[in-house]
N, C-alpha and C positions, 0 to 999 in steps of 0.2 A: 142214442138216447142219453150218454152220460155225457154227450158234447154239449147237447140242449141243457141239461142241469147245470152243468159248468158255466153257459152264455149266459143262463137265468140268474144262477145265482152272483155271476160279475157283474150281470148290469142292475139288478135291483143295489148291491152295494154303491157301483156307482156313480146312479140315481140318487142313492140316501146322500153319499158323501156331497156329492156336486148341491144338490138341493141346501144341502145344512151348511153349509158355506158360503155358499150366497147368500142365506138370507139369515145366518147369523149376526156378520158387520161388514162393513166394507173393509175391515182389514182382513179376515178371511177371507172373502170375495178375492181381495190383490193378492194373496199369498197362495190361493189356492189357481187363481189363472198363471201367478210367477213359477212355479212349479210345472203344471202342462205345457207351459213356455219352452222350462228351461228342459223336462224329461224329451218334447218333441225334437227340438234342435237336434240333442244328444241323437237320437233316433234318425234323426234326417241325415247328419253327418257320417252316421256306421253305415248305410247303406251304400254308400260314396265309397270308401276306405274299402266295405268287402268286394268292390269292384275296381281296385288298383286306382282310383282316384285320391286326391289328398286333402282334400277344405282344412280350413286350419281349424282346429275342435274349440282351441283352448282362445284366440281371437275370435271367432262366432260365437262365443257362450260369452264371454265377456261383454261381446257388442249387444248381445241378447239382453241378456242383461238388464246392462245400462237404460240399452233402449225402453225398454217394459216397464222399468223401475223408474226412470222420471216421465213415463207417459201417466204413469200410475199416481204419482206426486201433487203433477199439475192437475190433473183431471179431476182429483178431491179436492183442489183447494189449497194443497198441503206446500204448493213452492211455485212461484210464478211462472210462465210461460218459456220467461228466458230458459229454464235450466233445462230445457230442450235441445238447447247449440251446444252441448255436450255432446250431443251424439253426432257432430258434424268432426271433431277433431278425432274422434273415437273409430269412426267408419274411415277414415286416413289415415289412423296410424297400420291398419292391414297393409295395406300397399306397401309401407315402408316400411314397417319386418319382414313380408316379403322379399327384399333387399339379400336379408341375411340367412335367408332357409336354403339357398343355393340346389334351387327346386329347377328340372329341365323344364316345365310348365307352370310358371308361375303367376300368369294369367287369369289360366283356368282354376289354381287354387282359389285365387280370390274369387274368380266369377260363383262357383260350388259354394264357395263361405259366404258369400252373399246373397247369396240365391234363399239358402238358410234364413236367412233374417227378414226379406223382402216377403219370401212365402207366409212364416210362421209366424215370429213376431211382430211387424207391423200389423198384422189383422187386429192382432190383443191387443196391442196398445191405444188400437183403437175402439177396440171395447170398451177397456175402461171411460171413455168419453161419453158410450151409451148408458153407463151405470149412473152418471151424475151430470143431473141437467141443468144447464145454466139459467138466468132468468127467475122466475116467480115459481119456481118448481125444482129452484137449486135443491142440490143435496142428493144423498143416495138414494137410489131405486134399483132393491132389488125385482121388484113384480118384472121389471124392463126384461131384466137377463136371464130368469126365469121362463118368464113368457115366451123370448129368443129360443129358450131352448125346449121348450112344450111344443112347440111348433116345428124344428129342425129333428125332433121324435116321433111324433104323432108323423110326420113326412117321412121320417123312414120306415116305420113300422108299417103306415095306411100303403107303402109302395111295394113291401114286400109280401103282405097279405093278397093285394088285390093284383101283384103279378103271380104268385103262386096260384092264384084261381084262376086268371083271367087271362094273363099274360102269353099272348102268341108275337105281337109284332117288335121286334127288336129295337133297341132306341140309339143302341150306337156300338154294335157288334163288336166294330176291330177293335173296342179297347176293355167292354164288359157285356161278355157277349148273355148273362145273364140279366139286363137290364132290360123292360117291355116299357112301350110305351102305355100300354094297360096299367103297368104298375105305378107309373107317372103320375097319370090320371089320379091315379086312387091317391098316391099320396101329396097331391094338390088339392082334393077336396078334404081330404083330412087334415092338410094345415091349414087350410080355411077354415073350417070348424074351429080350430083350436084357437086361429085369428078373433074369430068371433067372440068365444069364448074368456078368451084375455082381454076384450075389451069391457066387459063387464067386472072385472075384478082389477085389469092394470089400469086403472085411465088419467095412469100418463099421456097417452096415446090416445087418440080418436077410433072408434069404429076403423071407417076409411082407413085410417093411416096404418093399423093392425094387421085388414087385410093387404093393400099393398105392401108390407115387411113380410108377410105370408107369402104372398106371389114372388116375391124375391129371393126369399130362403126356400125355396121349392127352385125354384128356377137357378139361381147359382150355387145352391147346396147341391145340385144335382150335376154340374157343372165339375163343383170340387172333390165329388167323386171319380168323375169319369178321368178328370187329372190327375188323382193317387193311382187309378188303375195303370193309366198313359205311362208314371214316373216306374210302378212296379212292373210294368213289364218290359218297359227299357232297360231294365236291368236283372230283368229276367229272375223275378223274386214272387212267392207268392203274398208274404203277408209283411208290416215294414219293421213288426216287432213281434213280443210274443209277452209282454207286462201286464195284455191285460187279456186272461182265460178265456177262450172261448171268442175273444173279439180283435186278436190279432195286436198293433200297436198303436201306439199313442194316436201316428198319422190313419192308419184305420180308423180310427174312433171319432179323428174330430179332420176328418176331410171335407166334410162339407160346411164346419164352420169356418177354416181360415177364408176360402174362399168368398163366403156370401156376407162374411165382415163385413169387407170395401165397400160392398152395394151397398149394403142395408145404412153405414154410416153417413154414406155421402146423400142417401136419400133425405135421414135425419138432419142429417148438415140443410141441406135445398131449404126445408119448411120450417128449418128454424130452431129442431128441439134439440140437437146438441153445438 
């Protein structure tokens, strides 16, 4: 019962925090995803280290960074496109410190430090894209990443509700053997509702286009779970942090967003709105 008090009372905080953030200004919004950026990296890289692995901390936080901070520039407006090729000399200078860490596996350092960045940050940086849309609807929208996240909640919640009642058939044992395809169900109709429901309030977005972002953040949000579970049992860990009470770590918490980023952006990309 005090573990339930603990999970309640960390996630209504942060619920409050995340909500008042975003729809404070866009510089909250950046400062507040720079931060879950840079806390996950950190998180991603100890996990490595407490298993005799090396990634380089202090070159993947930098490349973190960089990368986040001019995806974040451009994407308001705030510095033209160019200053993106920043992160081409930046993602090569790894290699060549490498050089000098006279590491037996210095491959594998960089593949682990880069792995870092490809997982974590590239999803954010292209968030920021989804916050401010270009065209006759330029400028911030918070409703967009709100909405993203009323949906990737109501999905987890509607999944865990309706596998706890309902839940007999397993959706993918060898890596979460507590996941039902019952639970699925329930928390696909539940982002649908909330689909729906953000169409009346966010309408940046279409109906239609609401629900498919729905279908996709159920679909590879559930995806990017069963890949936190894959990475923590490879390494034979239960939870990937412990920052936030009750809900494990940073990558516990937002497993199912880096991965359903990609989709949901490139979908936006296809029709046009980022």
């Amino acid at each position: 019962m005090n573990n339930f008090w603990t999970r309640a009372f960390t996630g209504a905080v942060f619920v409050a925090v995340m909500i008042a953030a975003i729809e404070f200004s866009p510089y909250t919004f950046m400062i507040l995803f720079m931060v879950i950026n840079l806390l996950s990296i950190i998180e991603f890289y100890k996990l490595f280290i407490r298993n005799d692995l090396t990634p380089r901390i202090f070159s993947g936080i930098v490349l973190s960074a960089i990368l986040y901070a001019t995806s974040a520039l451009v994407a308001s407006g705030t510095a033209s496109a160019q200053l993106l090729f920043i992160n081409i000399p930046m993602l090569f200078l790894i290699f060549i410190f490498e050089l000098y860490l006279k590491s037996e596996k210095p491959f594998e350092n960089i593949a682990y430090t880069l792995l870092g960045v490809a997982y974590l940050t590239l999803p954010l940086a292209l968030f920021n894209s989804m916050a401010f849309l270009p065209g006759e609807n330029t400028g911030y929208h918070s409703g967009i990443i709100i909405g993203y996240f009323l949906i990737l909640w109501a999905s987890d919640t509607g999944a865990y509700l309706s596998g706890m009642k309902f839940g007999k058939h397993k959706l993918f044992e060898r890596h979460s053997p507590k996941k039902t395809w019952e639970g699925s169900i329930g928390g696909c109709l539940a982002a649908l509702l909330l689909g729906y429901i953000n169409s009346l309030f966010f309408t940046q977005l279409a109906l239609s286009e609401w629900l498919i972002v729905s279908l996709l953040i159920v679909i590879t949000g559930t995806f990017g779970d069963l890949i936190e579970s894959m990475l923590k049992r490879s390494l034979k860990i239960k939870d990937s942090g412990n920052i936030l009470p009750g809900h494990g770590g940073m990558l516990d918490r937002f497993d199912g967003l880096f991965i359903s980023i990609p989709f949901v952006f490139t979908y936006l990309a296809l029709i046009g709105k980022v």
